[in-house]
C-alpha positions as CSV (number, residue, x, y, z in Angstrom):
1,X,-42.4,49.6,286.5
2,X,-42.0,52.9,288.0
3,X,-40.6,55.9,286.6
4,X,-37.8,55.8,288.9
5,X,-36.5,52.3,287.7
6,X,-33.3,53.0,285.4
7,X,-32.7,50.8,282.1
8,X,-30.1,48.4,284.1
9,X,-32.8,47.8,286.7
10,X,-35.4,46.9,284.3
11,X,-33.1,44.7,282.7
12,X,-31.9,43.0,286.3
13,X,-35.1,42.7,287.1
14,X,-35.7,40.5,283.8
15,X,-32.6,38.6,284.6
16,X,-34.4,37.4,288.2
17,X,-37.9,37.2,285.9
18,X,-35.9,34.7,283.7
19,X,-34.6,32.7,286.7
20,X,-37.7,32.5,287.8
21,X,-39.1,30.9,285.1
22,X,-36.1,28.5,284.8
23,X,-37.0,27.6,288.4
24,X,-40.9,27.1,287.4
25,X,-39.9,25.0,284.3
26,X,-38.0,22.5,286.8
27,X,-40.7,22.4,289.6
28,X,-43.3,21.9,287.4
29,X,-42.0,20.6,284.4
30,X,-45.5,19.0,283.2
31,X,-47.6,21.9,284.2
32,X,-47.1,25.1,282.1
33,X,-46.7,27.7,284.9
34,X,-45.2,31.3,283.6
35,X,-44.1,34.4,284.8
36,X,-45.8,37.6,283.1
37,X,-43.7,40.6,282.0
38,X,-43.7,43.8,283.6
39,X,-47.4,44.6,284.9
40,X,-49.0,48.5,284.6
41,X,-48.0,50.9,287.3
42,X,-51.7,50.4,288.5
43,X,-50.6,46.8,289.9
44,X,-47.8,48.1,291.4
45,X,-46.5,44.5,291.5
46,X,-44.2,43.5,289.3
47,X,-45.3,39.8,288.1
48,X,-47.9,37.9,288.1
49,X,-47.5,33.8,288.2
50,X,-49.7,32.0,285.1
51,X,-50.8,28.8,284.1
52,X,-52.7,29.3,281.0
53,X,-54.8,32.6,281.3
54,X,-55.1,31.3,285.2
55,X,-52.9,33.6,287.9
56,X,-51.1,30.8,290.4
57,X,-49.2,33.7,292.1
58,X,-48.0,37.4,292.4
59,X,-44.5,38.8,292.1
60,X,-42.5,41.7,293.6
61,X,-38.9,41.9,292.2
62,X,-36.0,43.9,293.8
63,X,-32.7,44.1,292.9
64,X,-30.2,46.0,295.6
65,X,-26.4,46.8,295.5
66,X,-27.1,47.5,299.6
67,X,-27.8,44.2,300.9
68,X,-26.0,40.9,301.1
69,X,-28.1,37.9,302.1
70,X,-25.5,36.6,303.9
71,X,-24.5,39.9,305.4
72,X,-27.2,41.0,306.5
73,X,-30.4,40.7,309.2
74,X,-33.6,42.4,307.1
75,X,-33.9,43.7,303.9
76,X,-35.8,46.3,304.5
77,X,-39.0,47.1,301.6
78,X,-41.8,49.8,301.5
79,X,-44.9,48.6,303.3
80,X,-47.4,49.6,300.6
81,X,-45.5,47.4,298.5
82,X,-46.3,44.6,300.4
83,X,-49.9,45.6,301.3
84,X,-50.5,45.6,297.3
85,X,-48.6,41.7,297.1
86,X,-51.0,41.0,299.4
87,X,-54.0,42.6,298.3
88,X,-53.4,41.1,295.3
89,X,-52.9,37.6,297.2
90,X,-55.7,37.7,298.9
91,X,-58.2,38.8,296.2
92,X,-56.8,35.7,294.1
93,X,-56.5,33.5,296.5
94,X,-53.4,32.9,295.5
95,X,-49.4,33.7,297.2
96,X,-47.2,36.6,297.0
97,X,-43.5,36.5,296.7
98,X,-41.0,38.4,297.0
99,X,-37.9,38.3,295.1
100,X,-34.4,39.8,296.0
101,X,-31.3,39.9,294.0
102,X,-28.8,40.8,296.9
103,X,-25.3,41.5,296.1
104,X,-24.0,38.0,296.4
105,X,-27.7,35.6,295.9
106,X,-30.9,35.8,294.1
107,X,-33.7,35.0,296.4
108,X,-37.4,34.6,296.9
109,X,-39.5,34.8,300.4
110,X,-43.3,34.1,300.3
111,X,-45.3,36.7,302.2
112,X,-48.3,36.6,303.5
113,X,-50.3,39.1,305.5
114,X,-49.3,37.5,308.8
115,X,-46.1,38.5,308.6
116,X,-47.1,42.5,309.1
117,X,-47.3,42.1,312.7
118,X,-44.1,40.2,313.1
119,X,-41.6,41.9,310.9
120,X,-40.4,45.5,312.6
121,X,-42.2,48.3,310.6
122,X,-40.2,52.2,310.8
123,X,-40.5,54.9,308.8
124,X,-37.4,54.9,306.3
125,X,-36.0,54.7,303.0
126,X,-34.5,56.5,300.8
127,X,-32.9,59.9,302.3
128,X,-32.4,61.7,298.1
129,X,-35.7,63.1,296.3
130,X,-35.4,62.2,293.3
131,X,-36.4,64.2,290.6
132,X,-40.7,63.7,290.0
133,X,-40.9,62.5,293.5
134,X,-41.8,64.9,296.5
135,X,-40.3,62.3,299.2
136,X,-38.5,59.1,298.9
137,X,-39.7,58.6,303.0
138,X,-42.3,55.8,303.7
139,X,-43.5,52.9,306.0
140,X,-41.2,50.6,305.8
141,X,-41.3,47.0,306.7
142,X,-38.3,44.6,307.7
143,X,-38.3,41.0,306.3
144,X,-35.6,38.9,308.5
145,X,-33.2,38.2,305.8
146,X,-34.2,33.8,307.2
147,X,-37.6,34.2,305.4
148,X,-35.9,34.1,302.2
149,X,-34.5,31.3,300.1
150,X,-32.2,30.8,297.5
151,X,-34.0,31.0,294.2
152,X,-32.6,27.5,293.6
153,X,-33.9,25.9,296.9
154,X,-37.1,27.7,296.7
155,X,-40.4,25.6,296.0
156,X,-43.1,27.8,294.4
157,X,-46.8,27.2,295.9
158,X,-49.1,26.3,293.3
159,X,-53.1,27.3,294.4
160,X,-55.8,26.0,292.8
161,X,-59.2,26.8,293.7
């Protein structure tokens, strides 16, 4: 959690962090796999995926009144977001989602380092400073809106090592 996320987002992202769950409790309904709360800044991930004290999978949550998943082509994300999911990933040998509430669906797209050369990367973002930051402009990396499913359809990876 940033200092830039506002109560309301905090509390939407908990909402998607609860469906999650609820989606974990079906597809694994005799395993005890868990989403974490909010992790530190330092992660700068949101989640991480549990089984016990074991991590089965990282978690970036976004929630945007700009996209529709329906609507649109990308949704577009900072790249050193995704290069931390990864990192993350990689160093557990374990995935990295990425989870979207878009203005009409919740959904979640697995992302792996692969996908950096295949998904259009432009500087972008946000055009207001707001207050504490010195520049809201940044890599950015489009994920074609395709990649992602609805939270419903979508099967969670579980690694073991």
């Amino acid at each position: 959690m940033t200092i830039f996320e506002s109560k309301t987002n905090r509390t939407n992202e908990q909402k998607v962090a609860d469906g999650i769950q609820k989606r974990l409790n079906y597809q694994f309904q005799d395993d005890k796999v868990t989403i974490s709360q909010t992790l530190p800044l330092p992660y700068y991930i949101d989640r991480v995926l549990f089984e016990n004290d074991k991590i089965v999978g990282w978690v970036e949550i976004k929630c945007t009144t700009t996209y529709s998943y329906t609507n649109s082509e990308y949704y577009k994300i900072g790249l050193n977001k995704i290069k931390q999911g990864i990192n993350w990933s990689e160093s557990t040998f374990t995935p990295f989602y990425l989870a979207v509430w878009f203005t009409d669906a919740v959904c979640v797209a697995k992302i792996e380092k692969e996908c950096m050369k295949n998904y259009p990367i432009k500087w972008g973002g946000r055009k207001i400073i707001r207050e504490g930051s010195t520049s809201d402009q940044e890599p950015m990396i489009s994920i074609p809106i395709n990649n992602f499913k609805l939270l419903r359809n979508f099967d969670f990876d579980k690694i073991y090592n």
